[in-house]
N, C-alpha and C positions, 0 to 999 in steps of 0.2 A: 662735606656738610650736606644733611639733607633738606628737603623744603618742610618747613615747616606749614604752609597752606597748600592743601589740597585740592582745587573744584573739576570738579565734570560736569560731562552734559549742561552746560550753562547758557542762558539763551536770554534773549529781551522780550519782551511782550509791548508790542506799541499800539497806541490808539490817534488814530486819524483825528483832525480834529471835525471832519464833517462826517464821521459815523458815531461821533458822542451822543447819548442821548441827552438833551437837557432835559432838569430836572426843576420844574418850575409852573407855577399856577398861571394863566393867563387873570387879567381880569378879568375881559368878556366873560371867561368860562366859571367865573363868582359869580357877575350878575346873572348870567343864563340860569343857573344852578338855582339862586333866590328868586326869579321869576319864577322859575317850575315850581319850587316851592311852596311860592302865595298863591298860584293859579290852582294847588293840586288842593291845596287848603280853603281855597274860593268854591271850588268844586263841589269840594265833601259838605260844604253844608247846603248844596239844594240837589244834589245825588249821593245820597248814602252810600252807593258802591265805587263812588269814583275816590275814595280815601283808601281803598284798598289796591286798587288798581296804580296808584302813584307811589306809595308806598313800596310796592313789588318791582318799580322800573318798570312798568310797562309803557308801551307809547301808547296814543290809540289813533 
């Protein structure tokens, strides 16, 4: 009788669990994100060029 399953070169692939990346929002990093926001929106209405410079991700 012969075999009827076959496998080669078979291997495992494992993941560490401290080189997992998580995948997840902090909150700090929502409200940091809404203050830049209002601050970049605060901006643009008494420097017309600072709406384009927030806009773009520039720091300054």
């Amino acid at each position: 009788m012969s075999a009827i399953i076959t496998v080669e070169n078979l291997g495992k692939k494992q993941t560490l669990r401290h080189q997992r990346r998580e995948e997840y929002t902090a909150l700090r990093d929502v409200i940091a994100e809404s203050v830049k926001g209002a601050g970049c929106r605060v901006a643009s209405l008494f420097i017309p060029s600072a709406g384009r410079s927030c806009s773009s991700g520039a720091t300054q």
